[in-house]
N, C-alpha and C positions, 0 to 999 in steps of 0.2 A: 458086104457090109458097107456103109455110107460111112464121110469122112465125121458125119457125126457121132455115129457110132463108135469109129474108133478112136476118137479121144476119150483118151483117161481122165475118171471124175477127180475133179481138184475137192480137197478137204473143206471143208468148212471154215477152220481154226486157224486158215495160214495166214492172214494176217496177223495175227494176235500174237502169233508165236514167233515171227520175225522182230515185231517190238520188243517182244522179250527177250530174245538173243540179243539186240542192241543192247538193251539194258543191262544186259549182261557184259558187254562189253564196256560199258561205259565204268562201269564199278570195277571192273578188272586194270581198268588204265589209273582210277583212282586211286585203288590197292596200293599201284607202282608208283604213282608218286608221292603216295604219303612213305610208303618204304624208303624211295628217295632222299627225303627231308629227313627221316629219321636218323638215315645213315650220316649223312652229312653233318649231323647235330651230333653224333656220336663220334664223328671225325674232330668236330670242333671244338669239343669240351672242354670246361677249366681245368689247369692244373688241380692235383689236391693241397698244395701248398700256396697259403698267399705272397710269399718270396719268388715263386715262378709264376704267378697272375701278375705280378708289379712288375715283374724285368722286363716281361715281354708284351708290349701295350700294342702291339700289331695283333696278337692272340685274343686281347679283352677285346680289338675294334670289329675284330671278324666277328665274337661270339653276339656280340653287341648287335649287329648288324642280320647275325642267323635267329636271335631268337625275335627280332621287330618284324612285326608281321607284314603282308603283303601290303596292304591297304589302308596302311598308318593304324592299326587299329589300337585300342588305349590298352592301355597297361594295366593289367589285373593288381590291383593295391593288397599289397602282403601286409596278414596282419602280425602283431609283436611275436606271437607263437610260430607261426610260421606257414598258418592252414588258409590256402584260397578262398575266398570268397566266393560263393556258388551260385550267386545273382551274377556277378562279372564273367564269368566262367561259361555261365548259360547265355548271357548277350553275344561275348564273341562266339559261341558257337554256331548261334541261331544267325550270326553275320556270313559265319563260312558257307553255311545249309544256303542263302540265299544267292551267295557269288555261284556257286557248282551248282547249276540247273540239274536238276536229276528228281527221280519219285524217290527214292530211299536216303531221305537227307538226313532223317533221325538215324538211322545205322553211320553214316560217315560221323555226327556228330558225337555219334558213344565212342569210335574210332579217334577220334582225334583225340577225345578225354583219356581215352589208355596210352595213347603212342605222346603223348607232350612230354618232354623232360622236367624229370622231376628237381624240385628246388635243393635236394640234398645231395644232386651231383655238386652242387658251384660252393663254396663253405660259404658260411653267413657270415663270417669277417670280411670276407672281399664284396658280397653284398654289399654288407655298411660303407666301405671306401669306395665303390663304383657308383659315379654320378648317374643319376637317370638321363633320357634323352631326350633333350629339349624339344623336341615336338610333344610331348607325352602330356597328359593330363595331370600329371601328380605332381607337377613340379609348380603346377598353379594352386596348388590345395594350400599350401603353407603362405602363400602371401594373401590368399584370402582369405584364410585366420589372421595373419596379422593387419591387413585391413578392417577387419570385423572388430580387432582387437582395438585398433585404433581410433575406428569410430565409438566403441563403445563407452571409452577413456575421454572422447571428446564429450558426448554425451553426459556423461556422470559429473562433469567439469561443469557444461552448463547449467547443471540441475543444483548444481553446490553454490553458485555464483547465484543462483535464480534465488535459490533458500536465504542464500546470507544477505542481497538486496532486500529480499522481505521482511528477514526479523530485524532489518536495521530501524532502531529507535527515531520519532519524528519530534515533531514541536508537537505536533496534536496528541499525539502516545502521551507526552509530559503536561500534560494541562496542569498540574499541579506548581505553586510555585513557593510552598514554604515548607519544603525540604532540602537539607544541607546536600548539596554537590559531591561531596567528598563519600556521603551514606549510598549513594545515585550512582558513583561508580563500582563500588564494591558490589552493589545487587545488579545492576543494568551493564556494566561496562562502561569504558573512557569515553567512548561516544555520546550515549546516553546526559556524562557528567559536562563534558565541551557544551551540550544543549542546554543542559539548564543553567552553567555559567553564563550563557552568551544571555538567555530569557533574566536573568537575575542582574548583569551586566558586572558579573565575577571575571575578575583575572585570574587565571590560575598561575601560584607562585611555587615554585621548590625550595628557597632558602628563607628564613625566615628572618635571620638577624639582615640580611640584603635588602630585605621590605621593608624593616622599621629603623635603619639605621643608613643616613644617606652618606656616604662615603667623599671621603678628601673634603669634609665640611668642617666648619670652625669647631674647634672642640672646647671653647670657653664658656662662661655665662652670657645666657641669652636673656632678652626681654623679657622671654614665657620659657617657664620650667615644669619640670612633670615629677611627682613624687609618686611613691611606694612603701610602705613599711611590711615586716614579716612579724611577727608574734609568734609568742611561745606560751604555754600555759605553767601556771603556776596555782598553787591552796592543792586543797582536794579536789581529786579527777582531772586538775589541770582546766578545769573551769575558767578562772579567770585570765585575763591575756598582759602579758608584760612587751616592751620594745625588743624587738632582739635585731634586728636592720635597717637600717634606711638608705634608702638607693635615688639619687635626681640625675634626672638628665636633661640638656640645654635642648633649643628648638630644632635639634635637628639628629636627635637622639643618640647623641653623644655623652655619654655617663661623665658626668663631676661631681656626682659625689657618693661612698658607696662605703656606712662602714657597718660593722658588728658591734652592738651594744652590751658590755658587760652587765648581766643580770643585777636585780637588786633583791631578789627573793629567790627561795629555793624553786628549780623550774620542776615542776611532776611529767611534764607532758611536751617534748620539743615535737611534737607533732611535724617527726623529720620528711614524712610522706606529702604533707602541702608545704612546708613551711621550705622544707630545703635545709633547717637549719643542723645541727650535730652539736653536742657538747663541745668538742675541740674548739668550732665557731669561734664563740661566745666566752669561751675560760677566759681568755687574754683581750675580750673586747675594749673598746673604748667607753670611756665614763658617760652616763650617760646626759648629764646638765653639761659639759662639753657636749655632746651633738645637740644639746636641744639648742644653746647659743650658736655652732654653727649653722644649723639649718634654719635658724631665723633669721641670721643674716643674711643667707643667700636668699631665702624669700619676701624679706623684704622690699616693696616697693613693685614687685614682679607680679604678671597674671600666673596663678599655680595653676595645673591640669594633673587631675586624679581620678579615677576611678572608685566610687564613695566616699570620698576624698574626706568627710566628717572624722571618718573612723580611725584616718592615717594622723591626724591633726591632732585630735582628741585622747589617743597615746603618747603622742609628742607635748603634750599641754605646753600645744601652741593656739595662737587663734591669728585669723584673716579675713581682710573684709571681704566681705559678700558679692561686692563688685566684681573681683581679682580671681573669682575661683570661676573655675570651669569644669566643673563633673561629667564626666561623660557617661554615669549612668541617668543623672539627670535630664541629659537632652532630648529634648520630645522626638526631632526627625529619627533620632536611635532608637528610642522606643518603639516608634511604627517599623522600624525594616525588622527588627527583632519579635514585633508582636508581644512583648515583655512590659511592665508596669516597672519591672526592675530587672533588666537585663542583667546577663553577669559577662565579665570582661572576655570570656571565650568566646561567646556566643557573638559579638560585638564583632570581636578578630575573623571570628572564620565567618560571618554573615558578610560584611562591610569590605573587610578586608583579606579574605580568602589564607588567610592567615595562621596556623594552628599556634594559640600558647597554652600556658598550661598543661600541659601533658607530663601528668607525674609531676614531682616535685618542682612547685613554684620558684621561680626568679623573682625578686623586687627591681631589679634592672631592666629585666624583661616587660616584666609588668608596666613601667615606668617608661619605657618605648612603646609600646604599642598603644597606652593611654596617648601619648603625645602625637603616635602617626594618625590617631582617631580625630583628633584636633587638628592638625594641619590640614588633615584632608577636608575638612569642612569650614576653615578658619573663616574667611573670608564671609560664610554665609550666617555663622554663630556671629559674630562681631558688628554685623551689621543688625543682626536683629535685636541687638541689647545694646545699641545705639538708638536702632527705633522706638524701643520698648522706654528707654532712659526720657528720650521728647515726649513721647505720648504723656510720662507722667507729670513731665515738669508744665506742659499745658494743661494738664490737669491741676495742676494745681496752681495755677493761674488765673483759670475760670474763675476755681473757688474761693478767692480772695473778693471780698465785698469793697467797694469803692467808697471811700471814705467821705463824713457827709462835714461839708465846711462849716463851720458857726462864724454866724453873723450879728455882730455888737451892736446893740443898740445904738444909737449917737443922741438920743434923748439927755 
């Protein structure tokens, strides 16, 4: 026989089947070191008591250290129950499958999900008190909530600042200018009312007797005096009106003089809601032909200031010249700021003078100040005009005076 003949025919299959014994062997060394790790993990396990995981912090740094995976891999986030996550659980696995070159990476990867230690060896108290490990991903989760938080808190802040810049009230928003300030803040707010003070060319005041009462000023009779009287009703229904006050004060609204008038008829109606007055008042008043003689003496010879000042006179049956008196519902520049034909002494105060009176029960003192701050505040421009008004007439009637014609005597 030839030496070809007496070789032995080789298999077909022998390659195929020595890969597969490799293969065999590679899974058999895997076997052994997943066993390996197992063992060693069950070497290093926690106490069951949290009293013996705290004493011995060399014990937490080894377990620490056995269950951090080879290749930093992240930390599967436990939820509040205590069940894995089975997306995180499938990534690290499908990480392991690719580090171990091998054809059966799905078998290693169901291997590894049985052999991992379970979370109910370590108790969930020592859990909670073991910090995570600063390379880990979970330890960035909580400050990127409160980044997120932070921004979002910023955000809401600008969006609040952005709203309250917008509804804040303009001059254009107020094109209106004959509405009280005081009505302007109660519906719009203080802002709102500051604008239309400023557009009407209002002060805004807090005290009221401080505005029409100028302090450490002479408190004697002045050149110009400001009256007020209060009435009472008296007949049937309190119809008709009797004296019950009269209140002056000098130029600089200082009260001299302020008394209660003893009735002369039975009073039906003390109409105590405007008047202010009371029974009590009035029992023990003063006579009243004693105030009428006082109060002529003080006004005579004096410019008086009153608010319809007829009406005050005309109960006191007094009279004054026409000259001497200064009405301030009379005055034309007051009638235009008020838009009124006959303004009334409120409207006057809180137009002119930002001023509230009247509120509830009338003052004749009060009254009798704020008439006279009405006056000062304009003095200067009233006085001149009824100087002018005074020439105008008296060349008036100048003009009209005819020039006398001389007669001439005969000398025949």
């Amino acid at each position: 026989m030839s030496k070809a003949a007496a070789k032995k025919p080789q298999p077909p299959f022998k390659g195929k089947i020595n890969k597969i014994k490799k293969k065999s062997r590679i899974k058999k060394k895997q076997k052994t070191l997943l066993k390996e790790k197992v063992a060693k993990a069950q070497q290093t396990a926690p106490p069951d008591d949290a009293q013996q995981f705290s004493a011995n912090w060399k014990i937490l740094q080894e377990i620490l250290k056995a269950s951090e995976p080879e290749k930093k891999k992240p930390v599967i986030a436990k939820h509040q129950n205590g069940v894995l996550e089975k997306k995180a659980t499938e990534k690290s696995a499908k990480k392991d499958s690719k580090d171990n070159a091998g054809p059966s990476h799905t078998d290693t990867e169901k291997k590894v999900k049985q052999h991992t230690v379970p979370n109910s060896v370590v108790p969930k108290e020592t859990l909670k008190k073991v910090p995570a490990p600063p390379e880990s991903r979970q330890s960035a989760a909580p400050k990127r909530k409160e980044n997120s938080a932070k921004a979002k808190s910023a955000q809401a802040a600008k969006k609040h600042k952005s709203v309250a810049e917008e509804t804040k009230p303009t001059e254009e928003d107020l094109w209106f200018d004959d509405v009280d300030p005081d009505d302007i803040e109660a519906a719009m707010g203080a802002e709102a009312a500051e604008i239309m003070r400023k557009k009407q060319g209002i002060r805004k005041t807090s005290n009221t007797e401080s505005n029409l009462v100028k302090e450490k000023a002479f408190e004697g009779i002045t050149r110009v005096v400001a009256i007020d009287c209060e009435m009472v009703g008296v007949g049937p229904g309190g119809e008709d009106s009797i004296l019950a006050r009269v209140s002056l004060v000098n130029q600089f609204g200082k009260c001299i003089y302020d008394k209660y008038v003893k009735p002369t008829e039975k009073v039906t109606d003390h109409r105590t809601a405007v008047s202010g007055i009371r029974p009590e008042d009035i029992k023990d008043g003063e006579d009243i032909k004693t105030v009428q003689m006082e109060v002529a003496k003080i006004l005579q010879g004096r410019i008086v200031v009153g608010h319809a000042i007829h009406n005050d006179l005309k109960i006191l049956l007094l009279d004054h010249p026409k000259k001497k008196i200064r009405d301030t519902q009379k005055y034309k520049p007051f009638r235009k700021a008020v838009k009124s034909g006959r303004p009334s002494l409120k409207a006057l105060c809180r137009q002119i003078l930002n001023v509230n009176v009247q509120q509830g029960e009338h003052s004749s003192v009060q009254d009798a100040q704020a008439t006279m701050r009405l006056y000062t505040l304009v003095k200067k421009q009233w006085e001149a005009e009824i100087k002018d008004h005074q020439k105008n007439k008296d060349s008036e009637k100048k003009s009209q005076r005819k020039p006398k014609i001389p007669k001439y005597k005969d000398k025949n």
